[in-house]
C-alpha positions as CSV (number, residue, x, y, z in Angstrom):
1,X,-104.4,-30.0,44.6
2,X,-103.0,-33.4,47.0
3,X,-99.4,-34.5,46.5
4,X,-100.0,-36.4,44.1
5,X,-101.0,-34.1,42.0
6,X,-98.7,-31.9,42.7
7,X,-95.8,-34.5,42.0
8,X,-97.1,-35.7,38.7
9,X,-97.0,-32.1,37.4
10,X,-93.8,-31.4,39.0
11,X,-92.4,-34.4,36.8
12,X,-94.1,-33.4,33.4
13,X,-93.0,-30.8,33.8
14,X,-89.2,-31.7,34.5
15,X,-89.8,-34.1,31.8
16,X,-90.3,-31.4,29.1
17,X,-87.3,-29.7,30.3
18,X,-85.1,-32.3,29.8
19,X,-86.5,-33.5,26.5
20,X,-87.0,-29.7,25.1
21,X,-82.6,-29.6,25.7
22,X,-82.4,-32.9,24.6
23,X,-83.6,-31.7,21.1
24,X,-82.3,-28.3,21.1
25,X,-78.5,-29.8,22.0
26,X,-79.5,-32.5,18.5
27,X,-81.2,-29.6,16.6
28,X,-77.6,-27.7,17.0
29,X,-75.0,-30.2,16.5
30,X,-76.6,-30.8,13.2
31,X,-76.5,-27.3,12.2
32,X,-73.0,-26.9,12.7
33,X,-70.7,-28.8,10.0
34,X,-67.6,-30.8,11.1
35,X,-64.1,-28.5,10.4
36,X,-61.2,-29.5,11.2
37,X,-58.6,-26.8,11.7
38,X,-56.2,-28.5,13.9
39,X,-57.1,-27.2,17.3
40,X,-57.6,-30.3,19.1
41,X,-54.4,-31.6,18.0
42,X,-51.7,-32.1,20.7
43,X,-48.1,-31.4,19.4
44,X,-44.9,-32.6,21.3
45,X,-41.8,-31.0,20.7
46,X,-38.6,-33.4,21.6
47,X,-35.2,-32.5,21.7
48,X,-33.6,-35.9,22.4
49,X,-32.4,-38.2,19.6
50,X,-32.8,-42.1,20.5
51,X,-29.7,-44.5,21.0
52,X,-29.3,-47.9,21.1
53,X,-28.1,-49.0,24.0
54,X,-26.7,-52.5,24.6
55,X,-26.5,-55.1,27.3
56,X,-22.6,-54.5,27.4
57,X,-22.4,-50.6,27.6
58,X,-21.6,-49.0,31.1
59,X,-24.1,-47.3,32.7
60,X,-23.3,-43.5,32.8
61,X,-22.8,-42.4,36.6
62,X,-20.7,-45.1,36.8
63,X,-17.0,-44.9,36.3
64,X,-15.1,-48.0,34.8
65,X,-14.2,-50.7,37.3
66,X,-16.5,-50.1,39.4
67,X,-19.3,-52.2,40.7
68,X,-23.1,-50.7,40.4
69,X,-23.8,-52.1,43.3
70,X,-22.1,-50.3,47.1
71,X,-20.2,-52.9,49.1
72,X,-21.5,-52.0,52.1
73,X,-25.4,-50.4,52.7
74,X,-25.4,-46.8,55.1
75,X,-28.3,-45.6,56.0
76,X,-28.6,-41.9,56.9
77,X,-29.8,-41.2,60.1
78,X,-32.8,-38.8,61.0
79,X,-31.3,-38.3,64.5
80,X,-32.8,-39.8,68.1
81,X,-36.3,-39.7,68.2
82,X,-38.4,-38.4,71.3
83,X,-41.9,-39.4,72.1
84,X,-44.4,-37.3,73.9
85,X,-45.0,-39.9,76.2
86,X,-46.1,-42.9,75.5
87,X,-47.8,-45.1,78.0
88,X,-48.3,-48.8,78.3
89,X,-52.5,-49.5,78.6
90,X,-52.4,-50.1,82.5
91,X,-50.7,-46.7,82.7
92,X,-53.1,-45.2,80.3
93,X,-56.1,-46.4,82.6
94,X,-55.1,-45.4,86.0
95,X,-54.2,-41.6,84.0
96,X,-58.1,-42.1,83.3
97,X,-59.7,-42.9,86.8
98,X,-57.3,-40.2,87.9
99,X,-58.7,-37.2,85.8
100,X,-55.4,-36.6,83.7
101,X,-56.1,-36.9,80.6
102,X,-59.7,-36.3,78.8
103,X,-61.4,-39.8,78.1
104,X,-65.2,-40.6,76.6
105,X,-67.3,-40.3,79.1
106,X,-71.1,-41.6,78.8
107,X,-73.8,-38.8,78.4
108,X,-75.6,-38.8,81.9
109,X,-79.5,-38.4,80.8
């Protein structure tokens, strides 16, 4: 037996695998009748009633008088920020031809 042989079996026979479930998967889908008890049915319970709620009505948070928008913008502050030591690309090259810090180096053959 060559490859090719061997191949052109091994896809018959994968062949009649795949059609033998192909026609046992049609053969029972038709034996089984369509019921429909419900339990594919997704129910959502809401508590909330809708409102309409016009252009004119105050926004809840807000109190009366008071603009939506601050007056003046804060930002909150995350504190100073430390680096571990950023270099600038000359420094990062003479750290390099100095053996500091661990660089690519070609694979000597």
């Amino acid at each position: 037996m060559n490859w090719t042989q061997f191949l052109l079996s091994l896809a018959a026979v994968y062949s009649l695998y795949y059609l033998l479930n192909v026609l046992f998967d049609l053969l029972k889908s038709r034996g089984q009748p369509a019921t429909d008890n419900g339990q594919d049915e997704l129910v959502f319970s809401e508590d909330h009633q809708p409102r309409q709620v016009s252009a004119d009505e105050p926004t809840a948070g807000a109190a009366p008088g008071t603009d939506a928008e601050p007056k003046s913008r804060q930002s909150i502050s995350s504190g100073p920020l430390q680096s571990t030591g950023g270099v600038s690309l000359k420094q990062l090259f003479s750290l390099a031809q100095s053996d500091l810090i661990e660089y690519t180096k070609a694979i000597p053959y």
